[in-house]
C-alpha positions as CSV (number, residue, x, y, z in Angstrom):
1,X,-7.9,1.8,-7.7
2,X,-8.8,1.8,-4.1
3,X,-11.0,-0.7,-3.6
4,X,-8.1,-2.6,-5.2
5,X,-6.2,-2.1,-2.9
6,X,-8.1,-2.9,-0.7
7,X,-8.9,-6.0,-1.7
8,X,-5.3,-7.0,-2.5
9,X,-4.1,-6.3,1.2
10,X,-7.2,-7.9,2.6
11,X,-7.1,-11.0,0.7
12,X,-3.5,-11.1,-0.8
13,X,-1.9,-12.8,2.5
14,X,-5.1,-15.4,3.2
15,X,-4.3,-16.1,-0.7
16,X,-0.6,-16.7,0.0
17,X,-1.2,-19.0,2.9
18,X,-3.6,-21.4,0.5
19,X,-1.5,-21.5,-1.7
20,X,2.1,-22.0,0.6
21,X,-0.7,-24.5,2.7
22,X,-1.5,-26.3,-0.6
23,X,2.8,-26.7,-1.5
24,X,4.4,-27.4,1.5
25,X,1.7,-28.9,4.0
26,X,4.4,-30.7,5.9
27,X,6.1,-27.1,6.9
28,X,2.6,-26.3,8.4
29,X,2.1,-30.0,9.9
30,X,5.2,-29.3,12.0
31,X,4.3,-25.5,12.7
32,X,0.6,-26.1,14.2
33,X,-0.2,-29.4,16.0
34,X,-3.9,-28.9,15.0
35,X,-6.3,-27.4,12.3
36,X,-7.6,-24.8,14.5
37,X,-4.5,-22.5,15.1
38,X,-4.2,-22.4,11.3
39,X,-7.6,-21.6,10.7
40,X,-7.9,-19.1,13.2
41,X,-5.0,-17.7,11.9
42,X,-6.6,-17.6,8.4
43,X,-9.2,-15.9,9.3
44,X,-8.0,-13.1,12.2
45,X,-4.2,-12.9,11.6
46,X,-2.8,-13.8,8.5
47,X,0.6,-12.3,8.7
48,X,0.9,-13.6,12.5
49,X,0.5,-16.6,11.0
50,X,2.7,-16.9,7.9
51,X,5.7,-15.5,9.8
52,X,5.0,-18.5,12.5
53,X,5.3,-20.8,9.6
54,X,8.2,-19.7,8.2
55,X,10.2,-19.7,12.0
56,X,8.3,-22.8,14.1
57,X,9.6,-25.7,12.4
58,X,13.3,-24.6,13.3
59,X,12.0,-23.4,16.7
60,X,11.7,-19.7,17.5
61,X,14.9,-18.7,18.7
62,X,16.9,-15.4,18.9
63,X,15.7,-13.2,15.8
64,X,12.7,-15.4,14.9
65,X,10.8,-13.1,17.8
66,X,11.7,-10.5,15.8
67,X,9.8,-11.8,12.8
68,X,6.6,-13.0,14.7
69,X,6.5,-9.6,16.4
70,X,6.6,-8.0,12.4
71,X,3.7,-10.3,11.7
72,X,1.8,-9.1,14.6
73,X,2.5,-5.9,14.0
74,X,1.2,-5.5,10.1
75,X,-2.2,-7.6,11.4
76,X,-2.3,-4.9,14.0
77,X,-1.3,-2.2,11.4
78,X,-4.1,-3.7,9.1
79,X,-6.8,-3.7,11.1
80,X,-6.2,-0.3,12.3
81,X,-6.0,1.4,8.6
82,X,-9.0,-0.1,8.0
83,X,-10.6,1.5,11.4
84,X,-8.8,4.7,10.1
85,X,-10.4,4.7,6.9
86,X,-14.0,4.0,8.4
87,X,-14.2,7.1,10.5
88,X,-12.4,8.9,7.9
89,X,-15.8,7.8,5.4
90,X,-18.5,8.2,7.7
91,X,-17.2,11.7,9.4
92,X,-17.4,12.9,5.6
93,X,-21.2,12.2,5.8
């Protein structure tokens, strides 16, 4: 049931942005100017970069900051559980 988990949070949000990529591409045409933020995203920041998508094409205004700062927080949050559970596995050994 973990390693569920742990799949799910790892690859549940790079899922959602395929798919969100795959309906709306002209929300993330006017979020990004190129591939490469998007990708990058992707790959290192998914949350970061899904609440960008769903403020940018309005413009980031007021409590939009608040959003992208919740998206770089849970990327944050996620890499450090992962950190936590690493040492917690190999201190056991």
């Amino acid at each position: 049931m973990c390693c569920f988990f742990a799949v799910l949070v790892t690859l549940g949000p790079r899922f959602a942005i395929l798919i969100w990529w795959l309906m709306q591409p002209a929300r993330w045409e006017a979020a990004f100017s190129s591939f490469f933020w998007p990708f990058l995203g992707f790959i290192f920041a998914p949350w970061t970069t899904m609440s960008w998508v769903t403020v940018a094409p309005g413009g980031v205004t007021g409590f939009d900051f608040i959003i992208v700062a919740m998206g770089i927080f849970l990327d944050i949050a996620s890499y450090g559980a992962s950190e936590y559970g690493r040492r917690e596995r190999y201190a056991a050994v």
